[in-house]
N, C-alpha and C positions, 0 to 999 in steps of 0.2 A: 268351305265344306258344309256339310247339312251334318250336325252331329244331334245323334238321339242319347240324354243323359238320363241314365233310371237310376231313381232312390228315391226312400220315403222322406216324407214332407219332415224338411230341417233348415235350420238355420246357414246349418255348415254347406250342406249343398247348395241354398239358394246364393250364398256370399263366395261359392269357387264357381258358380254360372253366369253370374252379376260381373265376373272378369275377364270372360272371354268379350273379345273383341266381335261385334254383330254387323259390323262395318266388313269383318272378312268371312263371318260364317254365319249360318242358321242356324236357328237354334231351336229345341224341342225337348221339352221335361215329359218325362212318363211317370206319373204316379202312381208309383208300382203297389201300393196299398190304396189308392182309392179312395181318396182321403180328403182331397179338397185342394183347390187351387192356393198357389203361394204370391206372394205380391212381389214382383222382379221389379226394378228399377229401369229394365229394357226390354227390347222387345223378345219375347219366350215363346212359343207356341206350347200351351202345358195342354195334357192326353189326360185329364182326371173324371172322377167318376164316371171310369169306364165297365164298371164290373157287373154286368147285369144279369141276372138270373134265369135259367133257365127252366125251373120248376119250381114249387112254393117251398118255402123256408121246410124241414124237417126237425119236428122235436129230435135236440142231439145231437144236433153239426157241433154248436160252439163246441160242447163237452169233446167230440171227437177231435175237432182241429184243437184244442189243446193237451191233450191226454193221449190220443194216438196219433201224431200227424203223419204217419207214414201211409196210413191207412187213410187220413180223411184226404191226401195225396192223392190216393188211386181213383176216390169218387168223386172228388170236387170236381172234373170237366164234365161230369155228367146231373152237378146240379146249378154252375153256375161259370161264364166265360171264365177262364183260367188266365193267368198271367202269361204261359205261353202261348195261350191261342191270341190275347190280344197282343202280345210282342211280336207274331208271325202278321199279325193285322199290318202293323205300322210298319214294321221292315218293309213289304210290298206295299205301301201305301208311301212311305216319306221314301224310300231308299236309300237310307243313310249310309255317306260315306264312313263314318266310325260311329262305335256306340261305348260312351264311357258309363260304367255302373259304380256306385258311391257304396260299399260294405258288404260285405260276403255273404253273412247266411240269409237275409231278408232279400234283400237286393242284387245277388249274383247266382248263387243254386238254382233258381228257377230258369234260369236264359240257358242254361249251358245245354238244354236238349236240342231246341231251336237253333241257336246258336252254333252248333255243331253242323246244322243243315249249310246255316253260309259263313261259313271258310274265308270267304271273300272279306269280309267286313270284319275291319281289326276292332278289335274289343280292346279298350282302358281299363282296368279294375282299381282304382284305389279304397286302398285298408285302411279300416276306419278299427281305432279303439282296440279292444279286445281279436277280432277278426282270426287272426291267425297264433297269436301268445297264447288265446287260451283253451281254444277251439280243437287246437292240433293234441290236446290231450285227449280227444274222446274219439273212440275209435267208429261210434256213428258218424261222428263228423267228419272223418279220417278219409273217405272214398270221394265225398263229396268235393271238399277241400281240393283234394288232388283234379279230379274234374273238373273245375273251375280255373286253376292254373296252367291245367295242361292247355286249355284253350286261349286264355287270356294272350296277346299280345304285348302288351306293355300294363307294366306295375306302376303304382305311383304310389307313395308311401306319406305319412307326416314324421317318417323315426328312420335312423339307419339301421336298428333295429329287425325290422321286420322284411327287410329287403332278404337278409341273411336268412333269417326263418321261411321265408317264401322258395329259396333256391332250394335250403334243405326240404323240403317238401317238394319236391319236383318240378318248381318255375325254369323256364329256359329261354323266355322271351327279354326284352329290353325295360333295366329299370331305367326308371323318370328320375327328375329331379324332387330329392325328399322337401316337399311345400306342407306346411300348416292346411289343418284340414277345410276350413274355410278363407283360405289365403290370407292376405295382410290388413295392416291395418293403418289407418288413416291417424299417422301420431300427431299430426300438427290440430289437429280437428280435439284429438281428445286429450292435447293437451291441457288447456283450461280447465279439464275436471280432474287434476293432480294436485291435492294438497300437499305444503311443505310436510315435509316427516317428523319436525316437533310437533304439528297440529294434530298428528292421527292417532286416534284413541281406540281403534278398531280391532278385535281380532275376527275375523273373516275365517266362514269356515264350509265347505262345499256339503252342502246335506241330505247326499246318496248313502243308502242304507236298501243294497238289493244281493243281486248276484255278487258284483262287483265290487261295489261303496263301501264301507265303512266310516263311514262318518261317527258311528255310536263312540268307536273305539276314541277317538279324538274328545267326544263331550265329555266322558269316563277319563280323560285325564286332566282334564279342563277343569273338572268339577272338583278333583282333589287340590285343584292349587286356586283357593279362596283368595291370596294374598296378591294371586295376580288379575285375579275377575273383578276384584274389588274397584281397581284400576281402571282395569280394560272396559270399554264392552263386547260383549262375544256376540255375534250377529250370527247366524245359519240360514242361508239361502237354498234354495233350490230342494228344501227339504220334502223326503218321503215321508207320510203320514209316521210313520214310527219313530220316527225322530222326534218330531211336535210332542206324539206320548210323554215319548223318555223326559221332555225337556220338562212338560207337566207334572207328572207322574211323580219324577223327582225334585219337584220347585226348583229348579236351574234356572239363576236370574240373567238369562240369556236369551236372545231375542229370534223368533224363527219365522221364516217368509217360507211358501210353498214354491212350488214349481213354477206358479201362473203367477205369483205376487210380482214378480218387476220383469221391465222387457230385457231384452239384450242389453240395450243401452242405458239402463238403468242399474244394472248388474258391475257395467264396466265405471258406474260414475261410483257406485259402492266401493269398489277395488280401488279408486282415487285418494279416498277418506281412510283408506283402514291401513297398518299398520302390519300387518300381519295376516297372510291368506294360508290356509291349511285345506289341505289336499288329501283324502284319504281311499286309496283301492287296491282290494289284490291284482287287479290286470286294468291295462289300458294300453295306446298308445301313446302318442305325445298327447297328454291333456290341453285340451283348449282355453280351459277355464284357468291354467295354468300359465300358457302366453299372455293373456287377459291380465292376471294378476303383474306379468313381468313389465308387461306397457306401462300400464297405472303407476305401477311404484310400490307394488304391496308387497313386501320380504316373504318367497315363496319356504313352506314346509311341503312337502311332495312327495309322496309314496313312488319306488323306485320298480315298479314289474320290470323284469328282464333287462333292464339298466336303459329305457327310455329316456327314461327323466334325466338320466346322466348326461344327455345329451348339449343338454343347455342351464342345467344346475353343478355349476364347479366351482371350486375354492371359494370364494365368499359372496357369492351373489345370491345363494339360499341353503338350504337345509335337506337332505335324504330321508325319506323314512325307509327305512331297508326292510322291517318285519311292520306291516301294517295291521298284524293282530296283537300287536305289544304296544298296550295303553303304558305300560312304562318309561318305552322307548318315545314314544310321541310325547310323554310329558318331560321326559330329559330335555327334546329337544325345545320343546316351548321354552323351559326354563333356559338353557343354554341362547335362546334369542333374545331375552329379556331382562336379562340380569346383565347386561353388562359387557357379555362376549362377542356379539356380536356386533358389527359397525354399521350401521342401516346408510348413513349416507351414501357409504365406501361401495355398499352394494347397490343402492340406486343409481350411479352412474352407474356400474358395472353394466345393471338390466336397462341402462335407458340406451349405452350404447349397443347391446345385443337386438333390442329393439329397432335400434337404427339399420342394424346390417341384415337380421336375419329375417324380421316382422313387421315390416316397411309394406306400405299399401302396393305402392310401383314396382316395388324389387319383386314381388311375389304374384304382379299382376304380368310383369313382362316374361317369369319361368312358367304360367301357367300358359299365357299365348303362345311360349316356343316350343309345347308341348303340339298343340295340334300343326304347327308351323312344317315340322320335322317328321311327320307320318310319312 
């Protein structure tokens, strides 16, 4: 099949594209923000920096496309190609047999007018993140939403979670098998970056602080328990500018990396070493950063939105954070990992076999090919 795949330039899409089989299909990324080519492992035909302007810039786009977008909606094809005129391009230009889209409001709202024209061509949607847990509360979002699923074909999920949420919201088409948002992962490869669990000194902590994150709330109980940092080192990766402040601001002798400080695979070799990964957001879906920690060895803490997390955090293999605005609750549970109650061995096997069966490179590279198999 010739499938055309739109999302913004990521990780996670480039590593569930990097799995389809190219021996049985063709393959085509649309970079639906314009953004810049990604580096595939195989052969991809990627559609980027397509967005080309049709009159000179206007003092006041940006301000508009962030402050009214509904409105800088209506004028944008009349100052610059649009995402559906270039997705009516390619449709009649590639003729793709399916077209799968990676996350709803960046990368699915804009097809569904085009997309409505050909009926013909089954549409994938898989929900990324937040998508539909958190979205479906606002009732601007509420038409669109619905729009998007009324059309979609087949759902694909990383949570069982959102399958359910998708039906109530009026999906009627065929869900996929719930796969990791960037599929599996190669445990014999990263085995060797897994230190024994008496060597880890780490406590690992995700340092989003936006819509979503929370992170602050976790250093705020961090910071109250002197007796365990003294120990530990607290490391913060992937931190928003605001996080670095706090950590400054209030001399936390805790260590913080930005977004851009390590690659992927430097991220997972950290999660090797550390001893403890903490996890902190009002919504998401299956966190990725959260499998990552499972593989490695790191005793997950994990914020629970609408019981995702539940999914693969049971009885002793990690920790719930149930209210992720309760610095008390996150330092309970800190203390309750480190004093004694918990068995970190008892749950590294537990995650290494979950690892095995559920987040395995092949297991999750053979449910992703019987996806297009089965159209």
């Amino acid at each position: 099949m010739r499938i055309l795949f739109i999302s913004i330039r990521s990780i996670h899409s480039q590593r569930w594209i990097e799995n389809v089989d190219v021996n049985q299909h063709e393959l085509f990324w649309f970079d639906i923000t314009s953004r810049g080519k990604m580096k595939f492992s195989q052969n991809v035909t990627q559609i980027t920096d397509w967005r080309k302007r049709k009159i000179k810039y206007i003092k006041g786009e940006h301000f508009l496309r962030k402050k009214l977008p509904w409105l800088y909606n209506l004028i944008e094809p009349f100052l610059q190609v649009s995402i559906a005129e270039q997705l009516e391009i390619l449709i009649q230009e590639l003729n793709p047999d399916v077209i799968h889209s990676f996350e709803m409001q960046s990368c699915s709202y804009p097809l569904v007018e085009v997309l409505n024209k050909y009926k013909n061509i089954p549409w994938i949607y898989s929900c990324w993140g937040s998508d539909l847990f958190y979205y479906q509360n606002f009732e601007s979002h509420n038409s669109k939403i619905n729009q998007v699923l009324q059309r979609v074909n087949f759902l694909q999920t990383d949570c069982k979670r959102d399958i359910v949420i998708a039906k109530s919201l009026g999906f009627k088409g065929v869900s996929l098998d719930v796969i990791p948002g960037g599929g599996g992962f190669d445990l014999d490869k990263l085995q060797r970056f897994k230190s024994p669990i008496n060597q880890r000194k780490i406590i690992l902590v995700k340092g989003y602080e936006h819509k979503f994150g929370r992170a602050l709330n976790v250093l705020k109980a961090l910071s109250e328990l002197k007796e365990i940092t003294s120990i530990y080192e607290v490391v913060i990766f992937a931190c928003h500018p605001i996080v670095i402040d706090y950590v400054k601001n209030n001399a936390l002798p805790f260590t913080t990396l930005s977004k851009e400080a390590l690659s992927h695979q430097e991220v997972l070799e950290l999660m090797g070493k550390s001893l403890l990964y903490i996890g902190n957001s009002i919504s998401d879906g299956m966190p990725n950063t959260l499998l990552e920690a499972i593989i490695m060895g790191a005793f997950p803490i994990q914020s629970n939105p609408g019981g995702a997390t539940l999914e693969v955090i049971f009885a002793d293999n990690g920790l719930l954070i149930e209210n992720p605005e309760s610095v008390l609750e996150i330092k309970t549970l800190i203390l309750k990992a480190l004093t004694g109650e918990i068995n970190f061995d008892k749950a590294f096997i537990l995650n290494n076999e979950l690892a095995k069966t559920k987040l395995d490179f092949e297991i999750n590279r053979n449910k992703i090919n019987k996806i297009y198999r089965v159209l």
